[in-house]
MARROTOR-644284 format. One record per residue (C-alpha): residue in three letters; x, y, z; residue number from 1. Coordinates in steps of 0.25 Angstrom, whole numbers. Layout:
N
{code: ALA	c1: X	c2: Y	c3: Z	pos: NUM}
...
***
This chain:
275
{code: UNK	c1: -109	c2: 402	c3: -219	pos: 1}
{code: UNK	c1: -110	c2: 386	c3: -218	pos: 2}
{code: UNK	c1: -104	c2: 387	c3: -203	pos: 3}
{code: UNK	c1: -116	c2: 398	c3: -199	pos: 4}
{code: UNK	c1: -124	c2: 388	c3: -205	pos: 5}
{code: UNK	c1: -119	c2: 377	c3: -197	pos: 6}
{code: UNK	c1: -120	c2: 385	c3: -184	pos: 7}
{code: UNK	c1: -133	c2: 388	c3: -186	pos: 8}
{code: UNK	c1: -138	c2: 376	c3: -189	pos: 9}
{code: UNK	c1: -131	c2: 371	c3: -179	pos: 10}
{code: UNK	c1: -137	c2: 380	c3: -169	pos: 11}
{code: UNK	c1: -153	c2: 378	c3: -174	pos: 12}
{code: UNK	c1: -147	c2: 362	c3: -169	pos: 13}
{code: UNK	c1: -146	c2: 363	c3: -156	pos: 14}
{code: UNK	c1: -155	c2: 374	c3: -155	pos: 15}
{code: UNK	c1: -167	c2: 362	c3: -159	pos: 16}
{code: UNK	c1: -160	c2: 352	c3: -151	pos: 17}
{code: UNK	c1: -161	c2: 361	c3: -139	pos: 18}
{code: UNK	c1: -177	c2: 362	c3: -142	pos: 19}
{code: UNK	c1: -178	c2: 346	c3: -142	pos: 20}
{code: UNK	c1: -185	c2: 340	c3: -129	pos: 21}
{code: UNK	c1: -173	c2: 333	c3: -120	pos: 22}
{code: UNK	c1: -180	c2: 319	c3: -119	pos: 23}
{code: UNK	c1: -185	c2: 317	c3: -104	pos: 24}
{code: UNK	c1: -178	c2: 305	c3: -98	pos: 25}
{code: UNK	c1: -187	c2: 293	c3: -94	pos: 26}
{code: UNK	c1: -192	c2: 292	c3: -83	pos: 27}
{code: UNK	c1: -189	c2: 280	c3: -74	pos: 28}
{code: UNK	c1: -199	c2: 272	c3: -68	pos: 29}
{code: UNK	c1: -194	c2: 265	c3: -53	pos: 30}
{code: UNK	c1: -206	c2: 255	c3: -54	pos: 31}
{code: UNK	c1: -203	c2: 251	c3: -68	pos: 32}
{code: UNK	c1: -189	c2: 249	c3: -67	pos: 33}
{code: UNK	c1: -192	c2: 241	c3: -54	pos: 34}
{code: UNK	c1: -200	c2: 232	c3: -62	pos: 35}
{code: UNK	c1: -190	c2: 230	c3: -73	pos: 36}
{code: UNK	c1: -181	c2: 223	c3: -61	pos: 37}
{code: UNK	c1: -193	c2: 215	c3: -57	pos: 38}
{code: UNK	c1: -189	c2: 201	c3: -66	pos: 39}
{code: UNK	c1: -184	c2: 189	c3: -61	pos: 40}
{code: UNK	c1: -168	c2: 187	c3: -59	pos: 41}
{code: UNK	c1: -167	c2: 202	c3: -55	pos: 42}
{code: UNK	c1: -164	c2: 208	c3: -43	pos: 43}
{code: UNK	c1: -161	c2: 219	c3: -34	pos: 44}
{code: UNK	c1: -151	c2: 221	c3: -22	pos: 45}
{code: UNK	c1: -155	c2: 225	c3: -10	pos: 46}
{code: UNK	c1: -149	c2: 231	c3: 5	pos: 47}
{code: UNK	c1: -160	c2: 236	c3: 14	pos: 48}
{code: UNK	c1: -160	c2: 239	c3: 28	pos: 49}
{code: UNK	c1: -173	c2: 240	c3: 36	pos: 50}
{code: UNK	c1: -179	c2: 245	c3: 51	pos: 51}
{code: UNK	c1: -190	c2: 241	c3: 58	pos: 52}
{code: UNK	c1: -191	c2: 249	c3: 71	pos: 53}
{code: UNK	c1: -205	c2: 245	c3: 79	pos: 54}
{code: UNK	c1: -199	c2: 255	c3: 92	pos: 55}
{code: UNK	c1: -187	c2: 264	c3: 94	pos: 56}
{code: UNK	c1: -181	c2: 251	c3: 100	pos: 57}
{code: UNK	c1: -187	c2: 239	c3: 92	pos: 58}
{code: UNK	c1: -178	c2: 240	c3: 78	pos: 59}
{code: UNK	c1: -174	c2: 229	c3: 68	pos: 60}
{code: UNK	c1: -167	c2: 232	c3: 57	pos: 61}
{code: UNK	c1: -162	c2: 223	c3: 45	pos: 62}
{code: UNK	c1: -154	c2: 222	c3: 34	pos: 63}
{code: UNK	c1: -156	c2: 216	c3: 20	pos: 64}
{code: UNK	c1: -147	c2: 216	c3: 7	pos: 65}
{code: UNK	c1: -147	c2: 206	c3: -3	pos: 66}
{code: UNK	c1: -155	c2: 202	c3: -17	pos: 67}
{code: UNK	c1: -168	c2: 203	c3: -22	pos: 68}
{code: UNK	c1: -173	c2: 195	c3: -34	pos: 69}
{code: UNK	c1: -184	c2: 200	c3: -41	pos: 70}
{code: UNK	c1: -195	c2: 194	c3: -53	pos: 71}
{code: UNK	c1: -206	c2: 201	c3: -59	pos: 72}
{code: UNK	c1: -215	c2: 201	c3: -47	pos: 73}
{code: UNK	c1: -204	c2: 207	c3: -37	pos: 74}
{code: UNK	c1: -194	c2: 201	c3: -27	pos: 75}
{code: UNK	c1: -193	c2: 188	c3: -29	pos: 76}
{code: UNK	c1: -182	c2: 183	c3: -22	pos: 77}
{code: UNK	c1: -170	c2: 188	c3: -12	pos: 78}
{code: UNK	c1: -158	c2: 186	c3: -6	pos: 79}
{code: UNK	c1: -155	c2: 192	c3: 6	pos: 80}
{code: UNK	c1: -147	c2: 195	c3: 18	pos: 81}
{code: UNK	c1: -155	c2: 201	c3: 31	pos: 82}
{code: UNK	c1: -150	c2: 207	c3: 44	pos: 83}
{code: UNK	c1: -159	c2: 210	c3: 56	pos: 84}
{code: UNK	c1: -155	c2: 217	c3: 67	pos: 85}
{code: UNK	c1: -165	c2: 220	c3: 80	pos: 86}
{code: UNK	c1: -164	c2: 231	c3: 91	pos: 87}
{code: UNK	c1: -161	c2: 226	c3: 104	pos: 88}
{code: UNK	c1: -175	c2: 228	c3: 110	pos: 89}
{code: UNK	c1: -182	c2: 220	c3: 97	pos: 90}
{code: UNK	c1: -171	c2: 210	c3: 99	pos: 91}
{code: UNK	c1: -174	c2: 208	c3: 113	pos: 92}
{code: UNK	c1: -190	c2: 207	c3: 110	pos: 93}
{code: UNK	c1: -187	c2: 199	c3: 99	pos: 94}
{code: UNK	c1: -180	c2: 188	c3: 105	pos: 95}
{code: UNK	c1: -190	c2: 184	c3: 113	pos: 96}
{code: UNK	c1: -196	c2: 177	c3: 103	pos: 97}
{code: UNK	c1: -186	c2: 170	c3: 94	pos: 98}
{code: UNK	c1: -171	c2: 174	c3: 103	pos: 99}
{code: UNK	c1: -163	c2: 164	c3: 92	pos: 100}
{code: UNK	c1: -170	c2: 170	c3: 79	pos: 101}
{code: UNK	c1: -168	c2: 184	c3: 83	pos: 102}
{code: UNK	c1: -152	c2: 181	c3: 88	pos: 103}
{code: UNK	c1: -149	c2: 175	c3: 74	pos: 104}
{code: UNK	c1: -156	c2: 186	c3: 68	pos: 105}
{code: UNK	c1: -147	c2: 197	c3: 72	pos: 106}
{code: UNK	c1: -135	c2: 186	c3: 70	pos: 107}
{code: UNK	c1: -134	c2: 188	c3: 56	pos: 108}
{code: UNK	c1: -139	c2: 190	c3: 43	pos: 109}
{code: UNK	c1: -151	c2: 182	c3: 37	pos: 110}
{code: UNK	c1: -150	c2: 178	c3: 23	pos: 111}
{code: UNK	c1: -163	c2: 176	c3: 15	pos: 112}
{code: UNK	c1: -166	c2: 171	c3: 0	pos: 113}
{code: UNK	c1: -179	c2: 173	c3: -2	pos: 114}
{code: UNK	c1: -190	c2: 170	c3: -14	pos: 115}
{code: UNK	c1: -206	c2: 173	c3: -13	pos: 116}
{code: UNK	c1: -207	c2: 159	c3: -10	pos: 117}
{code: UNK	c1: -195	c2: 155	c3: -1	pos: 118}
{code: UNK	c1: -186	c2: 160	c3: 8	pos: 119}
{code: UNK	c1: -172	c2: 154	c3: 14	pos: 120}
{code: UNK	c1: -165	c2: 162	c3: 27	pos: 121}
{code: UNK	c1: -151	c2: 158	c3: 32	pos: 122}
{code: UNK	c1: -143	c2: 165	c3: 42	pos: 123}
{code: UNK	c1: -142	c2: 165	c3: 59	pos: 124}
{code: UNK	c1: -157	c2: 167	c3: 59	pos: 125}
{code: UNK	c1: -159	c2: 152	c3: 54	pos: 126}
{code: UNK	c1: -145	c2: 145	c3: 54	pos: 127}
{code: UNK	c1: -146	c2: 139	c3: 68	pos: 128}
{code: UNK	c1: -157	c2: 131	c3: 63	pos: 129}
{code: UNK	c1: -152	c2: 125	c3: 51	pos: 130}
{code: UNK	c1: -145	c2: 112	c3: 50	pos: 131}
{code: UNK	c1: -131	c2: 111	c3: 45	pos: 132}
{code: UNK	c1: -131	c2: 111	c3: 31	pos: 133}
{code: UNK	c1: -144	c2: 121	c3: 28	pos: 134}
{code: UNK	c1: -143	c2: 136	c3: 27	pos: 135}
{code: UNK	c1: -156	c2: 142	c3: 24	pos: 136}
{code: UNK	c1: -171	c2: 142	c3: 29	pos: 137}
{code: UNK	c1: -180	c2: 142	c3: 19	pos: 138}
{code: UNK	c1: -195	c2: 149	c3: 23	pos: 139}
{code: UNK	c1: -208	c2: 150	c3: 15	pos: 140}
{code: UNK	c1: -214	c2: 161	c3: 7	pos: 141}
{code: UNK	c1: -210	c2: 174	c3: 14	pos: 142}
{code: UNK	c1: -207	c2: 187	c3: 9	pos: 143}
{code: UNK	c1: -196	c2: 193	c3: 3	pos: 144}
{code: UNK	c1: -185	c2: 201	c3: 10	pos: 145}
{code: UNK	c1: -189	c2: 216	c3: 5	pos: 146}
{code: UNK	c1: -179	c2: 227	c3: 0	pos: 147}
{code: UNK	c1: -185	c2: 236	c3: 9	pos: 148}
{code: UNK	c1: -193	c2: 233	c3: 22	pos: 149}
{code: UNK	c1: -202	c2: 245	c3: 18	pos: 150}
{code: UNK	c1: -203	c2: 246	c3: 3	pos: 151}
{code: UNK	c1: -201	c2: 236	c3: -6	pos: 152}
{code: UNK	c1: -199	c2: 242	c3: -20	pos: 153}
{code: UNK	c1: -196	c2: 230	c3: -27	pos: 154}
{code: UNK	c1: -211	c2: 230	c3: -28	pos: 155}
{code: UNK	c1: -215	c2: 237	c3: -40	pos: 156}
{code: UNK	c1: -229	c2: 244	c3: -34	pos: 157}
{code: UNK	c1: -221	c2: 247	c3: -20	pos: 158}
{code: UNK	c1: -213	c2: 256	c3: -30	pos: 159}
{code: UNK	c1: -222	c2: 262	c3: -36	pos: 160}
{code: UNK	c1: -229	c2: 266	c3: -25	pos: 161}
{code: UNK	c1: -219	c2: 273	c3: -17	pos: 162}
{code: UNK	c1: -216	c2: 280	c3: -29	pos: 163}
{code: UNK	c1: -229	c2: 285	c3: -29	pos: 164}
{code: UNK	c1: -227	c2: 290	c3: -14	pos: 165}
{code: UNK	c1: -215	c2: 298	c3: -17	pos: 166}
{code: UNK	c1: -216	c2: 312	c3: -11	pos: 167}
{code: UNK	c1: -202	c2: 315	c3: -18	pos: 168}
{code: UNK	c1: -193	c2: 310	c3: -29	pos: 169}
{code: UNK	c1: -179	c2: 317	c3: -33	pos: 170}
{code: UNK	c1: -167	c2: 310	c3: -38	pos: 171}
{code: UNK	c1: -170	c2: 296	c3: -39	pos: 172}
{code: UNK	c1: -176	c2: 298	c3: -23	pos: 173}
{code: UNK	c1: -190	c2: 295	c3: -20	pos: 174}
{code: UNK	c1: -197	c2: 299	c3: -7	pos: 175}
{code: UNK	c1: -211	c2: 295	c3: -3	pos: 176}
{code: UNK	c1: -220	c2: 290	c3: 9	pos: 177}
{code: UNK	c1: -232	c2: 279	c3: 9	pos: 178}
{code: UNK	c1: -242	c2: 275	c3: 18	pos: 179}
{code: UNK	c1: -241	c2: 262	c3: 23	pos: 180}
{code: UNK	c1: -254	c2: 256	c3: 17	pos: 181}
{code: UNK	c1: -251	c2: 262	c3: 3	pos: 182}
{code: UNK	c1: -239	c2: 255	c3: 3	pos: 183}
{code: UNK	c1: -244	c2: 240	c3: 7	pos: 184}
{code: UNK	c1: -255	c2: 241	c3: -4	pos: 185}
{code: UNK	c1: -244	c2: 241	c3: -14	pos: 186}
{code: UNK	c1: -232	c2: 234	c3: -7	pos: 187}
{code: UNK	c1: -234	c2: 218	c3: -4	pos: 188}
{code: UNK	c1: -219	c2: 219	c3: 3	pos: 189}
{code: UNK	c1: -225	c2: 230	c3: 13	pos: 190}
{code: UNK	c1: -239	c2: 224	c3: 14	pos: 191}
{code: UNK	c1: -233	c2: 212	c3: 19	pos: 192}
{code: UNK	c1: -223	c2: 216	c3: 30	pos: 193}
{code: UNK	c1: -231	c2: 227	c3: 34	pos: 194}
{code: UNK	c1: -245	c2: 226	c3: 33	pos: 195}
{code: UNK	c1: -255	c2: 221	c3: 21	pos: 196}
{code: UNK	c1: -263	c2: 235	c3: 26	pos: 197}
{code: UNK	c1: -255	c2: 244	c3: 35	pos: 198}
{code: UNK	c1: -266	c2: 256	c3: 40	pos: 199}
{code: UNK	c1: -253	c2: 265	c3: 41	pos: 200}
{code: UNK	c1: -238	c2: 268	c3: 40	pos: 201}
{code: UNK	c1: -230	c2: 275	c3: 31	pos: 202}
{code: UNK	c1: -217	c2: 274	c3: 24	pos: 203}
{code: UNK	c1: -206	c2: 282	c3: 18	pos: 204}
{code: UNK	c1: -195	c2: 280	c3: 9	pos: 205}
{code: UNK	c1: -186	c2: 285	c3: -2	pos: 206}
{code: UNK	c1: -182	c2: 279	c3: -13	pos: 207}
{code: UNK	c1: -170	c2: 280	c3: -23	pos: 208}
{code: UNK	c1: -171	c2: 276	c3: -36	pos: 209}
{code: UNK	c1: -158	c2: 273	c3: -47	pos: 210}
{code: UNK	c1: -158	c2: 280	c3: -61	pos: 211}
{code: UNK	c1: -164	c2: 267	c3: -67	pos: 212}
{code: UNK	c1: -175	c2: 269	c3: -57	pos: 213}
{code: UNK	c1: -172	c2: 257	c3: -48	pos: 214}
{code: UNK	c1: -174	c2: 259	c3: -33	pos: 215}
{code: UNK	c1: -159	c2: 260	c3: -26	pos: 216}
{code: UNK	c1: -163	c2: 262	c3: -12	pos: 217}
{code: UNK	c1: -176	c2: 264	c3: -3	pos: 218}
{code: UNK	c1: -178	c2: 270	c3: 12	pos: 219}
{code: UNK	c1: -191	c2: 268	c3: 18	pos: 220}
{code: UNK	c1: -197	c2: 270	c3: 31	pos: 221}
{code: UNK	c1: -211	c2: 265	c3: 37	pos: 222}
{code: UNK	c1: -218	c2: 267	c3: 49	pos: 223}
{code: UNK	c1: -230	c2: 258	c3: 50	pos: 224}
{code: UNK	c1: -240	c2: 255	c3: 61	pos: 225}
{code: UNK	c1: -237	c2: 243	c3: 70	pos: 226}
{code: UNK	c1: -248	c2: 240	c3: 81	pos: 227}
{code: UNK	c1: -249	c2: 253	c3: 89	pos: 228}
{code: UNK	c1: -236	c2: 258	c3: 83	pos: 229}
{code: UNK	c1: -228	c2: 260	c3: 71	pos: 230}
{code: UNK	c1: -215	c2: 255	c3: 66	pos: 231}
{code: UNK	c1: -205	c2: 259	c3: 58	pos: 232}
{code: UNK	c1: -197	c2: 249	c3: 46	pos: 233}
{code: UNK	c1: -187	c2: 257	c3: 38	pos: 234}
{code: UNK	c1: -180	c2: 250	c3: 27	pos: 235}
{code: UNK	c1: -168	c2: 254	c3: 16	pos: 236}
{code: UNK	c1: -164	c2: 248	c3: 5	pos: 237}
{code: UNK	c1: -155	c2: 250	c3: -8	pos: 238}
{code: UNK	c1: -158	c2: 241	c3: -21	pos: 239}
{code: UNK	c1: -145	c2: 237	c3: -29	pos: 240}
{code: UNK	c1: -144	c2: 230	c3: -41	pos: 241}
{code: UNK	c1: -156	c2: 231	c3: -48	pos: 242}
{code: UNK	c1: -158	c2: 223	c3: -60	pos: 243}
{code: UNK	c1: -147	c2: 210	c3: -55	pos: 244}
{code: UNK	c1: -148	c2: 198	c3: -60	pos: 245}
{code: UNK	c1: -151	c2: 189	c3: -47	pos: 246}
{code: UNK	c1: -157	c2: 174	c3: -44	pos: 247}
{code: UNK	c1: -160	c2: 172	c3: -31	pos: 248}
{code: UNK	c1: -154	c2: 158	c3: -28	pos: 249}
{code: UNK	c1: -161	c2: 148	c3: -16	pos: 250}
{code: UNK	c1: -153	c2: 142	c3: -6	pos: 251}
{code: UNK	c1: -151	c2: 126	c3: -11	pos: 252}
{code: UNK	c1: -163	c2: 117	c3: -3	pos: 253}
{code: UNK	c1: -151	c2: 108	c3: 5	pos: 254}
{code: UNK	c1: -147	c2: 121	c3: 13	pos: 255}
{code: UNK	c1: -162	c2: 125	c3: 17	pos: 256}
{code: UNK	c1: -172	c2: 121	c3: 27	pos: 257}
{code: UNK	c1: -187	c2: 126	c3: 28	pos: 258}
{code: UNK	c1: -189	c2: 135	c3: 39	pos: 259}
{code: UNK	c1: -202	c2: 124	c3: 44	pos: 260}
{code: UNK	c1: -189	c2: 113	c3: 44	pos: 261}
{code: UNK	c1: -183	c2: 122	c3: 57	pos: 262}
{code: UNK	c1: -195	c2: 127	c3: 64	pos: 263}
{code: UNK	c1: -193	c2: 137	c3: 75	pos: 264}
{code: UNK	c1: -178	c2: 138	c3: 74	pos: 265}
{code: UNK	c1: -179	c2: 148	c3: 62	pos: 266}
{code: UNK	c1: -189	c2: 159	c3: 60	pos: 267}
{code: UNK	c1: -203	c2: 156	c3: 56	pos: 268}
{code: UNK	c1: -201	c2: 167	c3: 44	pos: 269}
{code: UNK	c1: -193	c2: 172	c3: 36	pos: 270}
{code: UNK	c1: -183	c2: 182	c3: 44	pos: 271}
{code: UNK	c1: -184	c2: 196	c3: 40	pos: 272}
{code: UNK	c1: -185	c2: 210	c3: 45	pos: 273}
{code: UNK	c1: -198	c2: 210	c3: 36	pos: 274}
{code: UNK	c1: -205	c2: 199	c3: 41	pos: 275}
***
């Protein structure tokens, strides 16, 4: 008797355990946990590609990897490694101007550590015109290599908003499209390099999101209006490391020289497939 007992009570158990709600897991929210990462000694990993294609036979490309540092308002400071590379028709157009900028250019690649205050560039594209002992060129305010020529979703409201825009989401993949205007309201990156008020252009992109929300890679495409035509900049990126513990050292002052110190023999800005 005391074992049909048991049994049935056993039974009536799981029967009420089976009729308890299973607790939803949270839901994760990409923009909070990219804040989170936003404080200063933090930082992020990066490797981005990018294309900007003006004709069929007018093409620069680059390629960027390196670190990012961040502090409560952003990116705040980088270091980073930078090719550039030029069709041989935008070469040849190119050179016209500045020959013995673009020759070091395509030479090697261009080392940059960068604040929002300060940057210092060493490489082929400024060594020629540094005296021995000095290694680095040190420019004024400029801005900050991006993670992604397009998108920059290490800004909080860039985020968001592309989120908004998604026209699908499945497995940690988000599509979406957004007009160009749309996206410079939010976006100081894209304002800058594109247009405070672009009238048109669009962009697409996907983005894949880790299990703790983070952002692992981002493809993006524009087409944006330039002059009587359009050109197309497409750019990919994967993020790395989250969360690493990073301080962005500055070259020692006895190795720099002020770009105003050398004059024509180095480039007036700060070299950059962005700028």
């Amino acid at each position: 008797m005391k074992r049909a007992i048991i049994g049935v009570a056993v039974v009536a158990g799981v029967a009420q355990l089976a009729a308890t709600p299973a607790q939803a897991a949270p839901k994760i929210d990409p923009v909070k946990e990219l804040k989170a990462e936003l404080a200063t000694g933090r930082a992020v990993n990066v490797q981005a590609t990018a294309k900007v294609t003006y004709t069929s036979s007018l093409v620069v490309t680059s390629g960027l990897e390196g670190t990012i540092g961040f502090d409560r308002r952003g990116a705040a400071a980088s270091d980073v490694a930078q090719t550039l590379r030029y069709s041989k028709e935008l070469l040849r157009s190119v050179k016209k101007s500045r020959p013995e900028e673009v020759e070091a250019l395509q030479q090697g690649p261009i080392r940059m550590i960068s604040t929002r205050d300060v940057s210092y560039v060493s490489g082929p594209v400024v060594a020629n015109a540094l005296p021995e002992g000095a290694g680095w060129v040190r420019y004024g305010p400029a801005d900050l290599p991006p993670s992604n020529l397009v998108l920059e979703i290490l800004e909080p409201a860039t985020l968001k908003t592309l989120l908004s825009h998604r026209t699908s989401s499945r497995d940690g993949v988000v599509k979406g499209s957004i007009k160009a205007p749309a996206l410079a309201a939010v976006s100081p990156s894209f304002a800058s390099r594109f247009g405070m008020r672009p009238k048109s252009g669009k962009i697409t992109y996907t983005l894949w999101f880790g299990g703790d929300g983070l952002v692992e890679r981002l493809s993006a495409k524009a087409v944006l209006p330039l002059n009587d035509r359009s050109v197309t900049v497409e750019s990919s990126t994967r993020y790395a490391d989250w969360g690493r513990e990073v301080t962005v050292l500055l070259p020692l002052e006895g190795d720099v020289l002020d770009r105003k110190q050398l004059g024509d023999k180095v480039p007036a800005e700060v070299p950059g497939i962005w700028n």
